[in-house]
KOLBADO-326053 format. One line per 4 residues: for each residue x, y, z of C-alpha. Coordinates in steps of 0.25 Angstrom, whole numbers, plus 5000, padded with zeros to 4 digits. Example, Ala and Ser with C-alpha at 12.3 -4.5 7.8 and 13.67 -1.06 7.14 Angstrom:
5049:4982:5031 ~ 5055:4996:5029
END
This chain:
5505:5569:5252 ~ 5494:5564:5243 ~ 5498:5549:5240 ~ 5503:5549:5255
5489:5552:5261 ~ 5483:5542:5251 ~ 5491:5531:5256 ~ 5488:5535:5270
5473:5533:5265 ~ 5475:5521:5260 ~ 5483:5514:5273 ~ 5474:5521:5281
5461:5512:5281 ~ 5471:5499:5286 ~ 5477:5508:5298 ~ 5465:5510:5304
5458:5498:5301 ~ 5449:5494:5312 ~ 5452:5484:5322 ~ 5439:5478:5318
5446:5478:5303 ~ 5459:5474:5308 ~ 5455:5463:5315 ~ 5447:5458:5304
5459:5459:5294 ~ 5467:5452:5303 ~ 5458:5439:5304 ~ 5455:5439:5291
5471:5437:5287 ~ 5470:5422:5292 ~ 5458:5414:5289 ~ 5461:5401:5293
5471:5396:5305 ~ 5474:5384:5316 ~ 5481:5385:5329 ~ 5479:5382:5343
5476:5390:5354 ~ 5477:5393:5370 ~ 5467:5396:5379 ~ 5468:5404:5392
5455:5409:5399 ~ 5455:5419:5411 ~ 5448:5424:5420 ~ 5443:5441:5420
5455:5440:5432 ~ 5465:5434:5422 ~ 5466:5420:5429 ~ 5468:5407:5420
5455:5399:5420 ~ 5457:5389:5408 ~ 5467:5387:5395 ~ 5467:5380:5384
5471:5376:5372 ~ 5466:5372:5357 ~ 5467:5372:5341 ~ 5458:5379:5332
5454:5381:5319 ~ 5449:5392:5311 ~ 5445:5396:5296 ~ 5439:5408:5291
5427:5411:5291 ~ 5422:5404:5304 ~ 5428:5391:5304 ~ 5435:5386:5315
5439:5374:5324 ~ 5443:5379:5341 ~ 5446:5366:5348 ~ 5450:5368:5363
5458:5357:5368 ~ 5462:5360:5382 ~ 5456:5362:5393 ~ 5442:5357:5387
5441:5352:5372 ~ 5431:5360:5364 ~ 5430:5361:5350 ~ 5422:5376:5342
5420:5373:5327 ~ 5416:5383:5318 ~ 5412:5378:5305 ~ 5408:5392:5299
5393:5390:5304 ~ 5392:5383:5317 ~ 5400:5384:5330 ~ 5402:5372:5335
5407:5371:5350 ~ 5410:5358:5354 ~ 5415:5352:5369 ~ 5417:5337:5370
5418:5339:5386 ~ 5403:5341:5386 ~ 5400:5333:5374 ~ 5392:5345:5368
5392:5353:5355 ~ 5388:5366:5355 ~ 5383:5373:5340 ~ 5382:5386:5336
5381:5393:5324 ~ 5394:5404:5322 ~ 5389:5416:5318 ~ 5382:5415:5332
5393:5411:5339 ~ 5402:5424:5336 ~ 5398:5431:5350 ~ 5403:5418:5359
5414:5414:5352 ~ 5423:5426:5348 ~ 5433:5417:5341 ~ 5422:5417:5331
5423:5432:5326 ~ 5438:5427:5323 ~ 5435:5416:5312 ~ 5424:5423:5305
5431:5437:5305 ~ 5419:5443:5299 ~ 5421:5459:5300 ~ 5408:5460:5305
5408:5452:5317 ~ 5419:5463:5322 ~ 5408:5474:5320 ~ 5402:5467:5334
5417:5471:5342 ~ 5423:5481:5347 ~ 5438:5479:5341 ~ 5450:5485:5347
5463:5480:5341 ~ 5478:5483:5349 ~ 5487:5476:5340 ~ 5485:5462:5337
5474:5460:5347 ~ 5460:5464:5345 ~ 5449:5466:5356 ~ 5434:5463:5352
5423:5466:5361 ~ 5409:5464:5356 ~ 5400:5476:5353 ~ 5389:5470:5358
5386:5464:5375 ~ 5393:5450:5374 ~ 5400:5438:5383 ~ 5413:5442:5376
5420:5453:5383 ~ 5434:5455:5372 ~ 5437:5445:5362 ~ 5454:5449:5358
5460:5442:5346 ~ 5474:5443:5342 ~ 5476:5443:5328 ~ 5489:5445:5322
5489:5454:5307 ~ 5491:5442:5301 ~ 5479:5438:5305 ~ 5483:5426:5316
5474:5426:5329 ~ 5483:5423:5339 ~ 5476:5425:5352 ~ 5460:5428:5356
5454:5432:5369 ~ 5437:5432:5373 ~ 5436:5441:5386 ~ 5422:5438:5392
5414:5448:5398 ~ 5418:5445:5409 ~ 5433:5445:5407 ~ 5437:5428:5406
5446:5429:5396 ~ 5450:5417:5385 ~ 5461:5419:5376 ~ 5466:5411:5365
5479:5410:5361 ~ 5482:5404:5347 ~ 5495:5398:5343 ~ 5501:5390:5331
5492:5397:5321 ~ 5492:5392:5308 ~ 5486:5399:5296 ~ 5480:5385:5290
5466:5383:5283 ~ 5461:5372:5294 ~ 5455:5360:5290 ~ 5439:5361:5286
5436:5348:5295 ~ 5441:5359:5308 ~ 5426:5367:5305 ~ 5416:5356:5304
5411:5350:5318 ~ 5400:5337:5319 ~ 5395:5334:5332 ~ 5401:5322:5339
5391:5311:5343 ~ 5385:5311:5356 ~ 5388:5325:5359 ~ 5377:5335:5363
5375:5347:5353 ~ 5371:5362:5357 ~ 5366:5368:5342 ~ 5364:5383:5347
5361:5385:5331 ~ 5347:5386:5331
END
């Protein structure tokens, strides 16, 4: 009765891990990865407004390369200090530094996966899928990932406040490193910059 109550102590601390904990695990089982993605916003009534579709790249902690090639091409490059947004259509570059870029880009929280980033949500886990809403008032309603135990995200969703929702679905992930050049971003010629790092 004794040894079988000490191995129910032992076990018991991975059962009722958090869903913060959980999640956090999870993420931190694959730290570098490639695929491509599709894009379906809607609107708070469920109507199809825009899809889309693109690759990206992303290498813990806080690198990553999102490239949107259809219906607009647009490019997001984190190179672990600066968030670099970048949309040939207008000719413009937008800069930021990460660490403030965390409350308008959720995908963020993903690639840094810092334990206390999560302390900011409200986590609830059903399965697979995990619901963050921030603590604190915000633009973002729900941010819902999908990450399998292995670790592989397969599909995220940012609900706004007032109920568009776009989701993400990724496909043909492949646990690679990515190339180092896929995190470093130089302003093209000619094209206007907006360097919101002062």
């Amino acid at each position: 009765m004794r040894k079988m109550l000490m191995s129910l102590l032992l076990v018991a601390p991975a059962v009722f891990a958090t869903p913060q904990q959980e999640l956090n695990t999870r993420l931190g089982k694959l730290n570098n990865f490639t695929a491509s993605f599709e894009q379906r916003v809607t609107s708070p009534e469920g109507e199809l407004i825009s899809e889309g579709e693109g690759k990206l790249a992303m290498k813990r902690p806080n690198l990553f390369n999102w490239e949107t090639v259809r219906p607009d091409e647009n490019i997001l490059v984190s190179d672990g200090k600066t968030l670099w947004y970048y949309s040939p259509f207008i000719e413009q570059v937008t800069a930021m530094w990460l660490e403030d870029a965390t409350s308008q880009t959720p995908f963020v929280l993903l690639t840094r996966n810092d334990p206390k980033d999560w302390n900011n949500y409200n986590v609830k886990q059903d399965g697979d899928t995990f619901v963050l809403s921030p603590k604190q008032a915000s633009n973002l309603g729900e941010f819902i990932v999908d990450v399998r135990t292995d670790g592989r995200i397969t599909e995220f969703a940012v609900v706004e406040q007032d109920g568009q929702t776009s989701r993400f679905e990724l496909e043909n992930i492949k646990n690679v490193s990515p190339s180092a050049s896929l995190f470093s971003f130089t302003v093209p010629e000619g094209v206007e910059l907006d360097d919101q790092r002062q």
